[in-house]
N, C-alpha and C positions, 0 to 999 in steps of 0.2 A: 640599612642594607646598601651595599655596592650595587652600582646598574652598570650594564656593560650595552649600550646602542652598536648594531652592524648595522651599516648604511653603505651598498654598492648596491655592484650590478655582477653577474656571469655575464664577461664583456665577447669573449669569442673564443674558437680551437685552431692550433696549429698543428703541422707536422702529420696529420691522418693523412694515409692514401683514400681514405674515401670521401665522399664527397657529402652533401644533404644529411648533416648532423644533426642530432636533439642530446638532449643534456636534461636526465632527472637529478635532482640534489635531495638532499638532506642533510639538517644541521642535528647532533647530537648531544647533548648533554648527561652531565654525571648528577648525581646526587648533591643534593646544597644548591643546584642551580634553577630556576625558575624563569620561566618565559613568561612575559605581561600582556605582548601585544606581538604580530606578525607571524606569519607561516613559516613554519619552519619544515616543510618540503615544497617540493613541486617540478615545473616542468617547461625546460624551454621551445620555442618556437623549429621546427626542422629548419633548415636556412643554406645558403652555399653561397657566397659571392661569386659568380661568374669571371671574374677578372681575376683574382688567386688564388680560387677554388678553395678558399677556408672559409668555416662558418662565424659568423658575427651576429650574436644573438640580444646583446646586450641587454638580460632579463634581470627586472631592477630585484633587492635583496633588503628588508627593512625589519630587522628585530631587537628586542630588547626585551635584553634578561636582566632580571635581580640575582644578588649572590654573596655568600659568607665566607665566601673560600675559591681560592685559585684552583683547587687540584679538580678533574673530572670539563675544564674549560670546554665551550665549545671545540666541534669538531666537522668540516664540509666533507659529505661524501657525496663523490659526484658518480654517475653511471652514463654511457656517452652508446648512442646509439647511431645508425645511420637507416638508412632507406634505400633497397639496392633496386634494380632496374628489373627487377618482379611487381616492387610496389610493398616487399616484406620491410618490417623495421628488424634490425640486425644489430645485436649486443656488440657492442665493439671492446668496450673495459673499461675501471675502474679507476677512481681517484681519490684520496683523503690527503685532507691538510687540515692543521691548525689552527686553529683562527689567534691573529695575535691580539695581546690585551693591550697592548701600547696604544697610545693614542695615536691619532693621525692618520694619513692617508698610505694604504698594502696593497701593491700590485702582487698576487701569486701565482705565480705560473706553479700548474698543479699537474703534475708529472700521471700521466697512466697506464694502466697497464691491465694484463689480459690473462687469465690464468693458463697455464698449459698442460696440457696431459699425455697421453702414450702417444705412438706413432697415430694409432689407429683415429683419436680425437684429433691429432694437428691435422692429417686426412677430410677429417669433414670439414676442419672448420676453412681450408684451403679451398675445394672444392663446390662444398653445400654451404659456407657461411653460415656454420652450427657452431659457435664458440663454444668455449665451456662458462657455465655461470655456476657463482655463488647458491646456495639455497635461500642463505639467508646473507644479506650482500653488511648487515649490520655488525657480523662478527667482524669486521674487518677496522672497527673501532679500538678494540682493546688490540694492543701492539704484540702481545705474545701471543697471541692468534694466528699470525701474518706467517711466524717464520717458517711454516711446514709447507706453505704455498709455492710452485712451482710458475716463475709470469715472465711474461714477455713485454718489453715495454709498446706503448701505441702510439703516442700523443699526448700535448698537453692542454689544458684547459689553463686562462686567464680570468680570472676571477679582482675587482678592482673594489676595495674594501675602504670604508670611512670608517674607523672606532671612533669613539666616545663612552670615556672610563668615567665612574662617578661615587666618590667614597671609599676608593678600595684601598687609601690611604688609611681610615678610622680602621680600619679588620686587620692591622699590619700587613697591607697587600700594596709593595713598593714598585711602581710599574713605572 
């Protein structure tokens, strides 16, 4: 079998106007593909550097999958929250990236974004800090899901990735 090791961290967020960030992730996978060892969700630290007001969380990232096949490759969804000056935590938006199979060392800057709706939702979430959310934030996996979404971009997340590809030369999988 082909092994595919992810070894980083979720290193920190740019570009938010708000401040005291947290960051849930989840890695996905397709069929063919098997996790051996590591969590494949979780949850960073709320954080804010005081000097340029971005969060720097640098939450380590350690998994390893088996696999028979390229198609269905992992997938980072990231969901980026803040904590406003009630003491509420506040959905801020959405991320997905690729995870790449090449070997070696991936900085991704992972672009975000917020969905939008009628007058009357961009209203509260101005106001009340009521965004709009997903029900289920995993549709956002499959790419023909996405196009009916209406978003707004937010922020980005850095995300600092180590692969380690292994065998996916034997499966005809030339990386």
């Amino acid at each position: 079998m082909a092994e595919l090791h992810i070894i980083g961290h979720i290193s920190s967020a740019k570009n938010f106007k708000q401040s005291h960030l947290l960051c849930k992730w989840n890695f996905y996978v397709g069929n063919g593909w098997k996790i051996v060892s590591g969590q494949e969700e979780g949850q960073t630290q709320e954080s804010c550097d005081i000097y340029t007001n971005n969060s720097v969380w640098d939450h380590p990232i350690d998994l390893h999958y088996t696999t028979q096949t390229l198609q269905n490759s992992p997938k980072l969804l990231l969901q980026v929250f803040c904590r406003d000056n009630y003491g509420r935590i506040l959905f801020l938006s959405y991320g997905i990236h690729n995870i790449p199979l090449s070997p070696g060392l991936h900085i991704l800057e992972c672009h975000t974004w917020k969905p939008i709706g009628t007058w009357k939702d961009r209203l509260y979430d101005k106001f009340l800090g009521r965004s709009l959310q997903l029900k289920s934030p995993s549709v956002l996996i499959n790419t023909l899901d996405r196009f009916e979404i209406f978003t707004q971009s937010v922020g980005t997340v850095i995300v600092d990735l180590h692969i380690l590809a292994r065998n996916f030369d034997k499966f005809g999988c030339q990386l």
